[in-house]
N, CA, C and O atoms as a DFTB+ gen file, in Angstrom:
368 C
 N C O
     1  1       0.837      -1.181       0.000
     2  2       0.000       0.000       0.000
     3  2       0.886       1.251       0.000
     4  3       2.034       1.185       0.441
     5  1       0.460       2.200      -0.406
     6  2       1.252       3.836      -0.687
     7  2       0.929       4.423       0.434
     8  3      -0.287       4.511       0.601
     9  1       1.585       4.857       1.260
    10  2       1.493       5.821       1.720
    11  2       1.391       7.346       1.472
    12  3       2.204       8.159       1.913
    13  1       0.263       7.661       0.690
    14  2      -0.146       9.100      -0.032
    15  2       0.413       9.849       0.519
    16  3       1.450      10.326       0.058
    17  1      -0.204      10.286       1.969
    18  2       0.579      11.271       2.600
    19  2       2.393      11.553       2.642
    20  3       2.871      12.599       2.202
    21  1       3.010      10.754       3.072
    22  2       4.392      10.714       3.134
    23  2       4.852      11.058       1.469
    24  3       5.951      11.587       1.304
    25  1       4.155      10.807       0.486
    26  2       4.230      10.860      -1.068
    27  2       4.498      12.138      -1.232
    28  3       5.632      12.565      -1.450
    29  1       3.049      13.126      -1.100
    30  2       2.620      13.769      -1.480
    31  2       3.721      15.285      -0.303
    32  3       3.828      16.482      -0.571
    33  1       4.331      14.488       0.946
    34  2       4.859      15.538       1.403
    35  2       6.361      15.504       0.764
    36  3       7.029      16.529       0.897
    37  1       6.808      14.636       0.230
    38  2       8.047      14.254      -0.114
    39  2       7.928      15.008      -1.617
    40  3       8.781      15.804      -2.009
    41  1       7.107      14.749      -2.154
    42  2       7.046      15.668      -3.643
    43  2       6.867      16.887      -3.181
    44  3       7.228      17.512      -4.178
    45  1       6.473      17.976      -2.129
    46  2       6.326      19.109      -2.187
    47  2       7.750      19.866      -1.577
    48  3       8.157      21.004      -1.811
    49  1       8.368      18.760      -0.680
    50  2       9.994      19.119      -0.708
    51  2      10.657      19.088      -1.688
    52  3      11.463      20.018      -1.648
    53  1      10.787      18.308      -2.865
    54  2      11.309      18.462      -3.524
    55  2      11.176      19.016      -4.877
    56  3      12.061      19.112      -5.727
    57  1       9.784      19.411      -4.967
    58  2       9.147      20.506      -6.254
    59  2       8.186      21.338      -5.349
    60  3       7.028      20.939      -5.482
    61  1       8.284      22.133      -4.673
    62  2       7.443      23.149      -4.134
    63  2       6.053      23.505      -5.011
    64  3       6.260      23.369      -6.217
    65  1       5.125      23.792      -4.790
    66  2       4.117      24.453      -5.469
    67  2       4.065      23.936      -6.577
    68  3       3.152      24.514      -7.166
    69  1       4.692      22.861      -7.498
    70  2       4.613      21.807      -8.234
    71  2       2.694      21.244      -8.470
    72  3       1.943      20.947      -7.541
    73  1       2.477      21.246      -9.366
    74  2       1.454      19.940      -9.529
    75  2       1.741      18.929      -9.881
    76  3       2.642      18.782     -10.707
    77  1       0.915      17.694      -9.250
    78  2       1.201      16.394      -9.796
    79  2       0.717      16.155     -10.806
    80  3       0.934      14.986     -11.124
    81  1       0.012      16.815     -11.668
    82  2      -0.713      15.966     -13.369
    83  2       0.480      16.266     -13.795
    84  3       1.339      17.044     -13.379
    85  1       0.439      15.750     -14.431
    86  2       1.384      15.125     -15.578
    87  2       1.884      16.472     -16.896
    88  3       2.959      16.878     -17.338
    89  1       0.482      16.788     -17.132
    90  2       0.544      17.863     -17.597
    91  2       0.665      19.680     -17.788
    92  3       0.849      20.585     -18.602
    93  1       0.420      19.381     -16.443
    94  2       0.602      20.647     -15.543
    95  2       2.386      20.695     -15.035
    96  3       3.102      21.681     -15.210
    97  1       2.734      19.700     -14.544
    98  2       4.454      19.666     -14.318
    99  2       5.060      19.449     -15.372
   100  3       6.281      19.595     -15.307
   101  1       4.567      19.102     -16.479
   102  2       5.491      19.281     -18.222
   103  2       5.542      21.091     -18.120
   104  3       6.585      21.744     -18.139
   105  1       4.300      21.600     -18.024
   106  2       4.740      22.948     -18.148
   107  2       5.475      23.679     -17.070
   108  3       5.994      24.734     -17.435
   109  1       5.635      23.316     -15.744
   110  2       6.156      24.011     -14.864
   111  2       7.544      23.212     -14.836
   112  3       8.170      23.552     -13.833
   113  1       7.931      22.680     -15.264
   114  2       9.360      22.286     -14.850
   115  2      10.063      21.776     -16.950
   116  3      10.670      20.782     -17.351
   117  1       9.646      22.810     -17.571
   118  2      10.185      22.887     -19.024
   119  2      11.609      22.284     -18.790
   120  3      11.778      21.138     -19.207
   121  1      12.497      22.821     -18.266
   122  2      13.769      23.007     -18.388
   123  2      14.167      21.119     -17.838
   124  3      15.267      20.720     -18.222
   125  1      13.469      20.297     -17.171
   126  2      13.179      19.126     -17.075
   127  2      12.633      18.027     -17.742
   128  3      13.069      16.883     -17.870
   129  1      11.302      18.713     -18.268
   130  2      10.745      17.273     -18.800
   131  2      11.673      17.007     -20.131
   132  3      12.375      17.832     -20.717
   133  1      11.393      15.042     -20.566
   134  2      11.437      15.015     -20.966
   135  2      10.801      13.514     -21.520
   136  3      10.772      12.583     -20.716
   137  1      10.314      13.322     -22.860
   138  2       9.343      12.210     -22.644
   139  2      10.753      11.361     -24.269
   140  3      11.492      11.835     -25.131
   141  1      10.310       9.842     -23.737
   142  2      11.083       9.359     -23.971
   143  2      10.084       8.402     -25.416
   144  3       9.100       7.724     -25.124
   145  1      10.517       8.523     -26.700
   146  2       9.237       7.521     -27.654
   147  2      10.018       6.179     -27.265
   148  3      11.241       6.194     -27.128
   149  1       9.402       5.239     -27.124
   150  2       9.797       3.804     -26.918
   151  2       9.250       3.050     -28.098
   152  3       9.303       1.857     -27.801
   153  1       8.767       3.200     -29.258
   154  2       7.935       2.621     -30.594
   155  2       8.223       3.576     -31.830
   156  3       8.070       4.763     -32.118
   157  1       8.766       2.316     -32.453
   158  2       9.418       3.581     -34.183
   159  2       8.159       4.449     -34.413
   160  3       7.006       4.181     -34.077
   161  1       8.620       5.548     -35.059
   162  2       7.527       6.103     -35.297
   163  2       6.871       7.179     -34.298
   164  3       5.940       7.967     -34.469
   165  1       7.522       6.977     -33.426
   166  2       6.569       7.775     -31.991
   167  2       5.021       7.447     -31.999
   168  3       4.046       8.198     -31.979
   169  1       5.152       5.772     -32.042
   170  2       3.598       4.781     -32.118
   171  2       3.657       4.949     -30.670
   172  3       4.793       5.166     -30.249
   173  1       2.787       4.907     -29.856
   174  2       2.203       5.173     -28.267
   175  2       2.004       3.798     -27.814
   176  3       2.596       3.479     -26.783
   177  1       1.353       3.017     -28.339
   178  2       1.045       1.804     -27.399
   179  2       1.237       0.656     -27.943
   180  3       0.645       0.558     -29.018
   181  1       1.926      -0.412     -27.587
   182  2       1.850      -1.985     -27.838
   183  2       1.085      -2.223     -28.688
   184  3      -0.065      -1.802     -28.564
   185  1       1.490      -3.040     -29.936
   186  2       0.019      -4.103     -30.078
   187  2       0.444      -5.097     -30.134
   188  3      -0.421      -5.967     -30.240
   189  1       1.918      -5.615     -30.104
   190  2       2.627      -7.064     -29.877
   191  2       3.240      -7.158     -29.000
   192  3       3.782      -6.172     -28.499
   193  1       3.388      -8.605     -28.422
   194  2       4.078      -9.242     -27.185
   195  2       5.584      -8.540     -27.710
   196  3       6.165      -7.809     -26.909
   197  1       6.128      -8.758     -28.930
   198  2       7.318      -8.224     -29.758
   199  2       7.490      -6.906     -29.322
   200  3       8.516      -6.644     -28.693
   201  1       6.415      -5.761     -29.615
   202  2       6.644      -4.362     -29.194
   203  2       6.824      -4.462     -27.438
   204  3       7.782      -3.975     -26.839
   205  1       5.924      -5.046     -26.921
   206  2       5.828      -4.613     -25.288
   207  2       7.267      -5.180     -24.627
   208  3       7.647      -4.889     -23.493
   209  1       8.129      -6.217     -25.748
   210  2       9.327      -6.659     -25.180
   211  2      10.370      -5.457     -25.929
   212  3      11.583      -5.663     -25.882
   213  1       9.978      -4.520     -26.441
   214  2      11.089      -3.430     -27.434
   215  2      10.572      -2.295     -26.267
   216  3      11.322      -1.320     -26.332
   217  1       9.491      -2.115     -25.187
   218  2       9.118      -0.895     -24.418
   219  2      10.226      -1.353     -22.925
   220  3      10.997      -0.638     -22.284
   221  1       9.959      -2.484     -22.807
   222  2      10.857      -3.045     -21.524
   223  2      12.250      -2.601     -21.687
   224  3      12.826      -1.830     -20.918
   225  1      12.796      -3.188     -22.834
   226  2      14.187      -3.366     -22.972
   227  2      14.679      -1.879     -23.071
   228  3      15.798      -1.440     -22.808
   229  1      13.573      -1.217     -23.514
   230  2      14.432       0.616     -23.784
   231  2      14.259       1.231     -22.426
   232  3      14.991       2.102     -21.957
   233  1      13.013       0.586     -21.731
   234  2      12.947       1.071     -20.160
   235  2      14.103       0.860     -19.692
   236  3      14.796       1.836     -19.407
   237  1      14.537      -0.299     -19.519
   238  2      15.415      -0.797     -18.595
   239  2      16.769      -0.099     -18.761
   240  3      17.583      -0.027     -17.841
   241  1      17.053       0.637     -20.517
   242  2      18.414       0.974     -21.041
   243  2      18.265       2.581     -20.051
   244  3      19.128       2.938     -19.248
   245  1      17.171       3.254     -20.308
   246  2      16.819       4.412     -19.891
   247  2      17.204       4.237     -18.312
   248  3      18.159       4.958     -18.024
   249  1      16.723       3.488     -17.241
   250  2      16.712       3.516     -16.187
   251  2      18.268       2.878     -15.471
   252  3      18.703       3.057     -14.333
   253  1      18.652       2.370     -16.212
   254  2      20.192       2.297     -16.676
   255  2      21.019       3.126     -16.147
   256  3      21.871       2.937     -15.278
   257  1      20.613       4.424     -16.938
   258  2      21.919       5.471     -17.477
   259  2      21.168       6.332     -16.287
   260  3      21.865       6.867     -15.424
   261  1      19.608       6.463     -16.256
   262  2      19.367       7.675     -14.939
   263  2      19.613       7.439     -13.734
   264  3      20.266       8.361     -13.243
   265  1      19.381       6.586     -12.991
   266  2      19.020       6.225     -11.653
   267  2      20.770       6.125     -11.152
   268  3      21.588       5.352     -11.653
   269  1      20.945       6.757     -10.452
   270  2      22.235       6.686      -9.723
   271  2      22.193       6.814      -7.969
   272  3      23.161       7.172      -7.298
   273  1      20.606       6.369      -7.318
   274  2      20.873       6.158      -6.275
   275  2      19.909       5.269      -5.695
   276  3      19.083       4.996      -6.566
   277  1      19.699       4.811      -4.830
   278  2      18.870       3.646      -4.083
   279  2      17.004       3.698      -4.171
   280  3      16.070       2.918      -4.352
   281  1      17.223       5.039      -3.931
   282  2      15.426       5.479      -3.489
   283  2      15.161       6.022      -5.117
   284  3      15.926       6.789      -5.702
   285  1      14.096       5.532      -5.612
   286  2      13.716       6.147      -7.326
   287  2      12.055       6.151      -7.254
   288  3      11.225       5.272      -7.021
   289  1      11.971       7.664      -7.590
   290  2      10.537       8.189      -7.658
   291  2      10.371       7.811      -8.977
   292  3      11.359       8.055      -9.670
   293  1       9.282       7.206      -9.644
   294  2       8.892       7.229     -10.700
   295  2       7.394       7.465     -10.630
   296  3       6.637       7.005      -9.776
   297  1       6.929       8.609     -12.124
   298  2       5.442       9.009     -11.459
   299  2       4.731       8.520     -12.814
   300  3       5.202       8.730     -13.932
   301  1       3.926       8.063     -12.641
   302  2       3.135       7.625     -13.626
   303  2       2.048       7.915     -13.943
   304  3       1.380       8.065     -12.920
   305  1       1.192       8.166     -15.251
   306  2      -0.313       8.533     -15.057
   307  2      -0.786       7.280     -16.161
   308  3      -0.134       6.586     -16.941
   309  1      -2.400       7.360     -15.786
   310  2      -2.714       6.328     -16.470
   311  2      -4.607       7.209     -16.162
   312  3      -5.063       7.897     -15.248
   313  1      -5.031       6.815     -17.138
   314  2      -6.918       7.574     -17.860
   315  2      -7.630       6.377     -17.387
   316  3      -7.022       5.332     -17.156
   317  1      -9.025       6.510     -17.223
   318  2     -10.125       5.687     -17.386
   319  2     -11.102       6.377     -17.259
   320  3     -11.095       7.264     -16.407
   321  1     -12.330       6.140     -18.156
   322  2     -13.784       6.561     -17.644
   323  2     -14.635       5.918     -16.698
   324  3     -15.813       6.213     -16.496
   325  1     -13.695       4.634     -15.880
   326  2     -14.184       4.010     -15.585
   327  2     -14.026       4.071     -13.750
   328  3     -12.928       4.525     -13.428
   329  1     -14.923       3.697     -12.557
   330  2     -14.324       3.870     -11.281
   331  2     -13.062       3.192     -11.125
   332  3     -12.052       3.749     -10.695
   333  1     -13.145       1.666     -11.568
   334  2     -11.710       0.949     -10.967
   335  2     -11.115       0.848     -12.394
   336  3     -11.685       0.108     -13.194
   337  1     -10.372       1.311     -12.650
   338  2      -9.380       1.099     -13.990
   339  2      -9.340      -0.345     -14.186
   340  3      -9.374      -1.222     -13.322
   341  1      -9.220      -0.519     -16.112
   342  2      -9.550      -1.930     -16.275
   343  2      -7.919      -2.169     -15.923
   344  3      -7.097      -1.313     -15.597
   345  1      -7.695      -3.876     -16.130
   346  2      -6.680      -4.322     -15.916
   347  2      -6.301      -4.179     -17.604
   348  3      -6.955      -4.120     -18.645
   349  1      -4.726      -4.160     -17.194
   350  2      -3.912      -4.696     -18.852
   351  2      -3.925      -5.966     -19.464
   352  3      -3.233      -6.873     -19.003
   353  1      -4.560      -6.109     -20.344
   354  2      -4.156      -6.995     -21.035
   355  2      -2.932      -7.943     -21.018
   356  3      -1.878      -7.448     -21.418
   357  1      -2.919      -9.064     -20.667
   358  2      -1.133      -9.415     -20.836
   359  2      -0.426      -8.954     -19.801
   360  3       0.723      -9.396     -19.793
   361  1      -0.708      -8.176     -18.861
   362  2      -0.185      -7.695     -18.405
   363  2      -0.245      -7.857     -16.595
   364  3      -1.314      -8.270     -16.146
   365  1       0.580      -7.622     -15.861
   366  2      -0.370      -7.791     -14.353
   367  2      -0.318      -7.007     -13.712
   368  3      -0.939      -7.036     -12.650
């Protein structure tokens, strides 16, 4: 389980007045973002076991070269119209 609170105070130490969407901190921290295409083409999503093993392997090269210490924030967003988000496909 997450501890939201401890999250949410730990992100405001370290991005003050920051928002967490996704899209809102692309614009406030320009000089930072940066989004990475993982699919020729700058294609967005899987449609083969083949591609989702070409998204891993560039993850893993990426997280590679960044991560240089023990504790790693990674923030993720993910949509639904739905209350409980469906599950992934293939996925767990």
């Amino acid at each position: 389980m997450v501890d939201t609170a401890r999250l949410s105070d730990l992100w405001e130490r370290q991005w003050p007045g920051c928002s967490k969407l996704p899209y809102l901190l692309r614009e406030e921290l320009q000089d930072r973002w940066v989004r990475f295409h993982t699919l020729p083409d700058s294609k967005r999503y899987p449609g083969t076991e083949a591609e989702y093993d070409i998204i891993l392997a560039r993850h893993h090269t990426v997280l590679t070269e960044l991560v240089t210490t023990r504790t790693v924030l990674v923030v993720s967003a993910g949509y639904s119209d739905r209350p409980v988000p469906p599950e992934l496909a293939g996925r767990p």
